[in-house]
N, C-alpha and C positions, 0 to 999 in steps of 0.2 A: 840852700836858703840864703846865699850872700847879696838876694836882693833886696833880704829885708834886714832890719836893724832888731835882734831878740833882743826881749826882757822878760829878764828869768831872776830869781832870790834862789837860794842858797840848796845844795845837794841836802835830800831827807826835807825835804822841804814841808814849812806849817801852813798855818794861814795864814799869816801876813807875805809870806816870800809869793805865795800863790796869788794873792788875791791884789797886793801890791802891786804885784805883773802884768793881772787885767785891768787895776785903776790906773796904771800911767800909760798900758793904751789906749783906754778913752781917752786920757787927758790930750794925749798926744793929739788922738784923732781932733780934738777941740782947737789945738792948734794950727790943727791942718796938715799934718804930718800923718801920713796915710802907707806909710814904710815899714813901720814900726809893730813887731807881733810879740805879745808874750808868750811863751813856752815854761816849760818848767823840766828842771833837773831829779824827779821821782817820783815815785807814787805816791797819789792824793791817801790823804791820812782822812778816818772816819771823822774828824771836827768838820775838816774843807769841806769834805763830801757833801754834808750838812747843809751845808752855806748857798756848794754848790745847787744841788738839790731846789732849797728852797727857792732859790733864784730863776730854778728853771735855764741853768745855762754849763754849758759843756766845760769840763778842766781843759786846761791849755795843752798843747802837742806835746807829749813828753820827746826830750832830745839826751843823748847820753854825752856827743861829744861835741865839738863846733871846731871849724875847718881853718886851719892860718888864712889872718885878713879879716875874720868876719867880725863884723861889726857889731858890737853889744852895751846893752845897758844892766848892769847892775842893783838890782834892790834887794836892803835885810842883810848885804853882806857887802862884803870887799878882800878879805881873804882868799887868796887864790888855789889853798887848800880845800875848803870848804864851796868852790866852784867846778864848774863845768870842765870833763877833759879837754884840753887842747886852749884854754884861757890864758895860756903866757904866750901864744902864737896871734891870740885874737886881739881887734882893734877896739879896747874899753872906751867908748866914746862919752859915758856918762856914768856917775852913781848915787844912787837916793842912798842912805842908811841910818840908822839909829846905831851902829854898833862901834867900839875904839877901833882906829885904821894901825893894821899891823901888816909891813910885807907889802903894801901895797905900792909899784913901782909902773909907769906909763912909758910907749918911747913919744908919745906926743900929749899937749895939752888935752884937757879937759870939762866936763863942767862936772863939777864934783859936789854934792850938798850933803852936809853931813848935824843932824842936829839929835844931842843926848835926851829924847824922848822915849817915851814908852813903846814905841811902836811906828816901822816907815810909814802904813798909812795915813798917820795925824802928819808927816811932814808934805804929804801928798795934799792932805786938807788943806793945809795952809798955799798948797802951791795952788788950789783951782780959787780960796781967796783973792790970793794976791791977785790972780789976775781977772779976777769978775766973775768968773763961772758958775752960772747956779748949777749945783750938786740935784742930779736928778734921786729916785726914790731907789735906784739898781745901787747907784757909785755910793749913796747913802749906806746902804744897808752893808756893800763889800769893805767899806770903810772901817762902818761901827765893828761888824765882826774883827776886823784884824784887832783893834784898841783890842775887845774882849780877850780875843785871846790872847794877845801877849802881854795886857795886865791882868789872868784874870778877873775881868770885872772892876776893875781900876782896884783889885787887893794888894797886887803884888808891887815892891819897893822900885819899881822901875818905874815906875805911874808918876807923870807928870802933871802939873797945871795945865800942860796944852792937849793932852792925852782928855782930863775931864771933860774939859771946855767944848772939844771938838764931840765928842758921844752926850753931851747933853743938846749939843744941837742936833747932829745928826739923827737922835731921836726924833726929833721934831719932823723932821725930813722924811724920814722914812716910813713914822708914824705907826710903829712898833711898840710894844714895851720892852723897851731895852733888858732891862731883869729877867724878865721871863724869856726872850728870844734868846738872849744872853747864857741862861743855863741850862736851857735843851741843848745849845750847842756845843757849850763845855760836856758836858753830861756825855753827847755821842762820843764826842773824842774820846772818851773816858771806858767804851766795850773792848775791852781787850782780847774775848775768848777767844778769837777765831785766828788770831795772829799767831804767829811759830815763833818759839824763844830768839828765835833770830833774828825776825823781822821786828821783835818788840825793841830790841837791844837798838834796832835802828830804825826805829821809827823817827825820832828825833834826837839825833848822834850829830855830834860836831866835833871837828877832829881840831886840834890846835898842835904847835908845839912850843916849846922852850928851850934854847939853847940848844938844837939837836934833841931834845926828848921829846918825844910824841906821845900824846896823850888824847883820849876822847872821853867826852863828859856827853852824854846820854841822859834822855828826858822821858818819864812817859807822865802823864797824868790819870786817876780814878776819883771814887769817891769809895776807895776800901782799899789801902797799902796792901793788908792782912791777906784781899784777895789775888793781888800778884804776886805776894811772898809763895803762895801754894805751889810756884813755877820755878821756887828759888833752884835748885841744882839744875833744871835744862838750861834757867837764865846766868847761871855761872859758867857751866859747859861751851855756853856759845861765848861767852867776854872772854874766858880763857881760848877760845880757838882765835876769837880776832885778834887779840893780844899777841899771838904766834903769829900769826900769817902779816900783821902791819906793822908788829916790831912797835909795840906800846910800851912804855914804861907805865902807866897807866891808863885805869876803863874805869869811870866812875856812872852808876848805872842810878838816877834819881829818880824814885815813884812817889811823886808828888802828891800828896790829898787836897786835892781843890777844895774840898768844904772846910776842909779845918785849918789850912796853911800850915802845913809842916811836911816833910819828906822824911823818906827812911833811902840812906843809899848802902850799897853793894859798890866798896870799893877794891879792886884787883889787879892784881899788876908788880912789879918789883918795889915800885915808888908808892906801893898803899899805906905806909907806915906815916907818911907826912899828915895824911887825914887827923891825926891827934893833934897837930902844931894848927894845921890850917882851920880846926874847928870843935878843937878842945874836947875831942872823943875818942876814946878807946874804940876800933871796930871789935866788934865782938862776932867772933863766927862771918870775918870780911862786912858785916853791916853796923851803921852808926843809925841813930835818930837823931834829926836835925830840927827839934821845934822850930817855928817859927820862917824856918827857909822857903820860899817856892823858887826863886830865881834864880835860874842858871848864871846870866851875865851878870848878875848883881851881885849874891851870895854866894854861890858854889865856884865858880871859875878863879877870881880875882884872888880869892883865899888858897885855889892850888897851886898858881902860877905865882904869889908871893912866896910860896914853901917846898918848891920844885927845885 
């Protein structure tokens, strides 16, 4: 594929890394750049699907590695861990993100945009803005969904003024109710049954490290903790096998309740002990209750990687 220019967001990929991929090929296409394909780095999670679905349009080409030279754009990430195999060989030509740049090293210039919002899509909003584009009712709708999900519902502390701003218009746009569209599609993400302790552990896994220690912070979302705690020993059995095989000092495993904003995590690993300094809890039996947390990048991560 080194005739085209991919765009792909981040391994375990959400909805915004997805859906981000297919708005900046429209965008592209708007530009006239007609090179340019989104792909994505795993499997569509039941939220995307959703989205997908309702849109009536196909997930992007899943790709596992990309080939020295090849040409790519980056969205929802920049970290070359939490990327595609073979990314330190490939030619990073661009990257949209909302997330801190860590590790991240070019041997050539760039265009690089990087803005501390809730979500790539609203920086995406702002780019078909800036440059006059009216937002048809498809780019509306894949838009609103990413805000959703990665504030959701503009609840979570990552939630911007340009994150509102942008889903109160693109309501308009799309001529939805945002509310209601908004938690069927939180809601899907949220069936967990049919997934294997393994697959859940990674569904939305990001691996990071610290000074040589490696560490992954795992996400899932419900509207009942109580009901994925029922899976608690296969979902320890599996943290503990990754933890062996990727050489973790920690696996921090968050099951978020959407309707109430709070998390209960499973944290495991040699470095679980920090979880008391980083959030003033005792794990009892490897799990904490975290009132008030839903956010990985905002609450959970920033508080391990200061006590790591």
């Amino acid at each position: 594929m080194q005739d085209k220019v991919l765009i792909f967001g981040h391994k375990n990929p959400d909805t915004d890394s997805i859906c981000s991929s297919i708005v900046y090929e429209m965008l592209d296409k708007r530009d006239g750049r007609e090179n340019t394909k989104a792909v994505r780095l795993g499997k569509v999670n039941k939220e995307t699907q959703y989205v997908l679905d309702y849109l009536k349009i196909e997930a992007p080409e899943l790709i596992e590695k990309v080939e020295e030279g090849q040409e790519v754009i980056l969205v929802d990430h920049n970290e070359f861990v939490e990327s595609v195999d073979g990314i330190e060989k490939a030619k990073v030509i661009e990257v949209v993100d909302h997330h801190r740049i860590k590790n991240f090293e070019t041997s050539e210039p760039l265009y690089y945009t990087a803005r501390p919002y809730g979500c790539t899509a609203t920086i995406l909003f702002e780019e078909y803005k800036q440059k006059g584009y009216a937002i048809d009712k498809k780019e509306a709708i894949l838009i609103a969904s990413c805000i959703i999900s990665d504030t959701l519902l503009l609840k979570s502390p990552t939630t911007t003024e340009h994150d509102k701003k942008a889903l109160e218009e693109l309501e308009k746009i799309a001529q939805i109710d945002i509310n209601k569209y908004g938690i069927e599609m939180l809601k899907a993400g949220t069936d967990l049954n049919d997934y294997s302790a393994e697959e859940l552990i990674n569904l939305d896994a990001k691996e990071s490290d610290k000074d040589g220690q490696k560490f992954i912070i795992a996400q899932v979302n419900t509207v009942s903790i109580e009901d994925v705690l029922k899976r608690e020993k296969e979902i320890k059995e599996q943290i503990n096998k990754a933890i062996e095989e990727k050489n973790l000092s920690l696996f921090v495993f968050a099951i978020t309740d959407i309707l109430n904003s709070n998390s209960e995590i499973i944290a495991l690993g040699k470095k679980a002990e920090i979880i008391k300094n980083a959030f003033g809890k005792e794990l009892k039996n490897d799990r904490a209750y975290l009132e008030g947390v839903v956010s990985r990048k905002k609450q959970i991560k920033p508080k391990i990687v200061d006590n790591l």
